[in-house]
Each structure stands twice: as structure tokens, then as C-alpha cells.
C-alpha positions as YAML, in Angstrom:
chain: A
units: angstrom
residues:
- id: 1
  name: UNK
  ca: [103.20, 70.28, 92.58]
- id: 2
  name: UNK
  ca: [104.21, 66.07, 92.39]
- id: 3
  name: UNK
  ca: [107.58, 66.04, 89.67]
- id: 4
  name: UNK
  ca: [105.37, 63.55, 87.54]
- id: 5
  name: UNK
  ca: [102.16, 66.53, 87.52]
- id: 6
  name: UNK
  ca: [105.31, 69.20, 86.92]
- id: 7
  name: UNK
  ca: [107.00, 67.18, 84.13]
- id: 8
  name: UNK
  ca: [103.56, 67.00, 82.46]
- id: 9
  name: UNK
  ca: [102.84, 70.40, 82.75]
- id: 10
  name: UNK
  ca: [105.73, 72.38, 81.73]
- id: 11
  name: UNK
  ca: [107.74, 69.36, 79.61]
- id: 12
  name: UNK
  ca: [104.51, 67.45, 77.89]
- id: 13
  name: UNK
  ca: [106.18, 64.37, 78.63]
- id: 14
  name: UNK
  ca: [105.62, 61.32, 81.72]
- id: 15
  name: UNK
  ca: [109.80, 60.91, 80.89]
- id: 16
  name: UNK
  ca: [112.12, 62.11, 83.78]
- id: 17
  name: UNK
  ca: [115.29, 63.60, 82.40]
- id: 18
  name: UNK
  ca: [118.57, 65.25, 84.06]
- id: 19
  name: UNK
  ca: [117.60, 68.83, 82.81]
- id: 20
  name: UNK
  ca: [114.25, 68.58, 84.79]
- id: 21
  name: UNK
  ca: [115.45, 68.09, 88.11]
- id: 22
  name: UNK
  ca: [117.27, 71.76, 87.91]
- id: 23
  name: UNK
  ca: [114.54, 72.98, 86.82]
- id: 24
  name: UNK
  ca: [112.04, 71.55, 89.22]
- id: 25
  name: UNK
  ca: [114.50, 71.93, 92.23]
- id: 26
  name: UNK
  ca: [115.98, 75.33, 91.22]
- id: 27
  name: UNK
  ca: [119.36, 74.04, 91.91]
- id: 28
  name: UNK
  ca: [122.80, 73.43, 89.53]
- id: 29
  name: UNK
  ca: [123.41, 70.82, 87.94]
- id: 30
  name: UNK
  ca: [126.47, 69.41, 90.43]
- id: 31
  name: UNK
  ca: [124.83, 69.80, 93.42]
- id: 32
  name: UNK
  ca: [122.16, 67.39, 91.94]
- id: 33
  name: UNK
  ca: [124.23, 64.68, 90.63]
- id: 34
  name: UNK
  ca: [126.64, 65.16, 93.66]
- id: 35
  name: UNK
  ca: [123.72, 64.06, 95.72]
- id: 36
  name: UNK
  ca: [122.21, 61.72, 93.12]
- id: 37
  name: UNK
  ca: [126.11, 59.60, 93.24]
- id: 38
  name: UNK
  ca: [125.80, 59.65, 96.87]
- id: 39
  name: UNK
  ca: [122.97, 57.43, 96.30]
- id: 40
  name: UNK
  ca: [123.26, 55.59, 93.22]
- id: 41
  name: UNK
  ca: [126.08, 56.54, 90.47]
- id: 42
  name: UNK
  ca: [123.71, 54.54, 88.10]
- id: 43
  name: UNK
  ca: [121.11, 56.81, 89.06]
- id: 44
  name: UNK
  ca: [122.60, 60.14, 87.61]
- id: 45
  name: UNK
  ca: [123.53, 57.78, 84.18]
- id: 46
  name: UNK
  ca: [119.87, 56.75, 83.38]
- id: 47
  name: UNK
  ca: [118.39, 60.37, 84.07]
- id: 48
  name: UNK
  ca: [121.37, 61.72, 81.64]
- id: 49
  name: UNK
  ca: [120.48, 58.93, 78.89]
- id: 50
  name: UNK
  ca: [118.26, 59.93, 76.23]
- id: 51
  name: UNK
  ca: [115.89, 57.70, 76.69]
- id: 52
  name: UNK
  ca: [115.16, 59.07, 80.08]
- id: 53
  name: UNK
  ca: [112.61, 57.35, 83.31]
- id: 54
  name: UNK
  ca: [109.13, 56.74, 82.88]
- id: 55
  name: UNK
  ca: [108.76, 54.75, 85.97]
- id: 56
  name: UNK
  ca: [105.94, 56.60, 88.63]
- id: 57
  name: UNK
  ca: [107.32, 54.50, 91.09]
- id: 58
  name: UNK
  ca: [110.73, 55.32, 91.10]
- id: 59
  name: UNK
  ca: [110.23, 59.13, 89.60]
- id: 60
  name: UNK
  ca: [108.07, 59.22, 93.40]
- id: 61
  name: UNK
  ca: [110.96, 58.16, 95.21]
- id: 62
  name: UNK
  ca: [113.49, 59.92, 93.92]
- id: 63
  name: UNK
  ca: [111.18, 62.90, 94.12]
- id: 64
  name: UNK
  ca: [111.33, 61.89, 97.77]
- id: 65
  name: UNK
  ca: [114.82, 62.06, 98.41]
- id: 66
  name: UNK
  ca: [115.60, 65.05, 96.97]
- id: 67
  name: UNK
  ca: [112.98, 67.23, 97.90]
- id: 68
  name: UNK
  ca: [114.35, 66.22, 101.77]
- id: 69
  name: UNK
  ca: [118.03, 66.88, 100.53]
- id: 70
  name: UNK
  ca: [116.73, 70.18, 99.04]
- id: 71
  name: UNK
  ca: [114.92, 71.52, 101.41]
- id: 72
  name: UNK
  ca: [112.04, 71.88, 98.92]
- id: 73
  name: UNK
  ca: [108.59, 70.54, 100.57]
- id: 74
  name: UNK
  ca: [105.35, 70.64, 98.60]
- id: 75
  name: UNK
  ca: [103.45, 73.83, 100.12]
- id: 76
  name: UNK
  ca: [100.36, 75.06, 100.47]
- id: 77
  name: UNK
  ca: [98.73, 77.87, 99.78]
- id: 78
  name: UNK
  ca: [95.65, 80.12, 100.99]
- id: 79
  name: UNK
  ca: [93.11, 81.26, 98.38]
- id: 80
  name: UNK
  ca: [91.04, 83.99, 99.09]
- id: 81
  name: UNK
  ca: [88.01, 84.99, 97.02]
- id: 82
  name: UNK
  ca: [86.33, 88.21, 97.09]
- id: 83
  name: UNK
  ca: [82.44, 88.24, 96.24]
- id: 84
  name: UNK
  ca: [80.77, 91.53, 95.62]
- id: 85
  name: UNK
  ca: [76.69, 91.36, 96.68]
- id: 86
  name: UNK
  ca: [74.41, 93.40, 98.21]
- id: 87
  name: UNK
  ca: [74.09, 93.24, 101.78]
- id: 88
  name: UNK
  ca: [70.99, 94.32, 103.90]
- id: 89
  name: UNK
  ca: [71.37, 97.52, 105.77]
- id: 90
  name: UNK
  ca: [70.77, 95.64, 109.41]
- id: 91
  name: UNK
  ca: [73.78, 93.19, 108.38]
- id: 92
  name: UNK
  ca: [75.96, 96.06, 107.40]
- id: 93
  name: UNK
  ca: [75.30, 97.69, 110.48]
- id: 94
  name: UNK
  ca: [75.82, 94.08, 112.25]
- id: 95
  name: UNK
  ca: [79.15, 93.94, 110.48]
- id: 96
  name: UNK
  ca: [80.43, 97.76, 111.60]
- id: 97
  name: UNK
  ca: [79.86, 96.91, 115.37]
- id: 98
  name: UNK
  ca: [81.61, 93.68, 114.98]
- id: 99
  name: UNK
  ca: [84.52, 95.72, 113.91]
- id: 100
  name: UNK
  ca: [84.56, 98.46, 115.85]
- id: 101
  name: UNK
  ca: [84.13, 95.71, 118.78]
- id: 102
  name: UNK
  ca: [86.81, 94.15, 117.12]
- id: 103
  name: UNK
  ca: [89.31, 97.19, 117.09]
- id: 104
  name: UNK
  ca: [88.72, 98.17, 120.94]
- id: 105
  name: UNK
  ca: [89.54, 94.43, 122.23]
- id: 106
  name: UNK
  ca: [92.42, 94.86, 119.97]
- id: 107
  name: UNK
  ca: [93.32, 98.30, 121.39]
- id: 108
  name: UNK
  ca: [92.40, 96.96, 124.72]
- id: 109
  name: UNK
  ca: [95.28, 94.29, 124.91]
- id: 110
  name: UNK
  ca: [97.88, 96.15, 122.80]
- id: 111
  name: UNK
  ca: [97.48, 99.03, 125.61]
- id: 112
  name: UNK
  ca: [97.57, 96.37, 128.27]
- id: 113
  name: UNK
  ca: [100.98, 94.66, 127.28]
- id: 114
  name: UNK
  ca: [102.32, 98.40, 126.46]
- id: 115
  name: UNK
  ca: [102.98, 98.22, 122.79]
- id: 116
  name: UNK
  ca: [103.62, 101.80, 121.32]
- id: 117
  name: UNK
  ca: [103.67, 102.44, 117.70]
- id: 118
  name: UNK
  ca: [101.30, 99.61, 116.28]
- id: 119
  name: UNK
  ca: [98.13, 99.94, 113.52]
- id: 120
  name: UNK
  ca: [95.56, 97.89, 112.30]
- id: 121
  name: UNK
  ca: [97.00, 97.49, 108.72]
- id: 122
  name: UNK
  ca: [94.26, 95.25, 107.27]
- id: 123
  name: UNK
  ca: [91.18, 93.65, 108.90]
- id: 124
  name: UNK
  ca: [88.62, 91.03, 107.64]
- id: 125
  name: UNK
  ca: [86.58, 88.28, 108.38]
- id: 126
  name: UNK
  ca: [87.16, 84.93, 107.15]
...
């Protein structure tokens, strides 16, 4: 999630403080102004003031930087949704042979390249 989005969310403010930034980048409060004064000491002053930043520009930019320094990249995530409807018996029957044709091309290889103790923990079609 962008800082700006975050700070919306969870603060109910567009106003970038100090305190965020720990929170956002689950990391102390040194090791963020450490790298903050590497860049700007003036930085680390304006976040701490009370008045805070509102500016998307540079709240992007920093968001930049220390996401890069943190280690902490944006990810993504795979949703799955499970539907429950009735299926026709010839599709259900369609659907067991693909699997069982599935599990023997499977078995097939892992016998091939020797591989002992293996299972088929979980199987489905996307």
C-alpha cells in the first residue's frame, strides 16, 4: 500500500509525521532518522514538527528512498476465490480424468528423476 493510501487509512490524515514512518516501515526510530540525516538533516526536522508534510510529491519520494533503504517493496498478492455450483455429471467426470492424468505425468517424472519420499499435498486448477 502507497504511504499517502496508508497514512489515510490507518492515521485519517494526508499529513506525514515522524511516528508514521516506524510504523509504516516497521523499523526504530534511529535507524530512520539515521538514514533520513544521511540525506537531508532538514528532512528528519520537518517530519518531527507538528505541523507535519502534506506534500504528495515529496511524501512519494521519500516513500521512494526508504522503501529501497528498507528493503520494503510494495508486494503483491494472489487472491483465490472459491465458487460452489453445480456441475454436470459429464464435466465432473471430465474433471476426475484430468486429474488422475494429472497425477500419473506427475508420478511419471518424479519416478524418472528418482525422487523418493514426495506427495501430492494439494492439487487444483486455476
Amino acid at each position: 500500500m502507497r504511504l499517502q493510501d496508508w497514512i489515510q487509512q490507518y492515521h485519517g490524515t494526508e499529513i506525514l509525521h515522524f511516528d508514521h514512518l516506524c510504523e509504516y516501515l516497521d523499523a526504530t526510530p534511529f535507524e530512520i532518522k539515521s538514514h533520513l540525516d544521511q540525506i537531508s538533516p532538514e528532512i528528519t526536522g520537518v517530519l518531527k514538527f507538528e505541523g507535519g508534510v502534506d506534500d504528495d510529491a515529496f511524501i512519494t519520494k521519500l516513500e521512494h528512498h526508504l522503501l529501497n533503504r528498507f528493503n520494503k517493496r510494495r508486494k503483491k498478492v494472489k487472491v483465490t476465490i472459491e465458487v460452489e455450483l453445480p456441475l454436470p455429471e459429464e464435466a465432473y467426470n471430465f474433471c476426475q480424468r484430468e486429474r488422475f492424468s494429472m497425477i500419473e505425468r506427475v508420478t511419471r517424472y518424479m519416478e524418472e528423476q528418482n525422487v523418493k519420499d514426495w506427495r501430492i499435498v494439494n492439487m487444483r486448477r486455476i
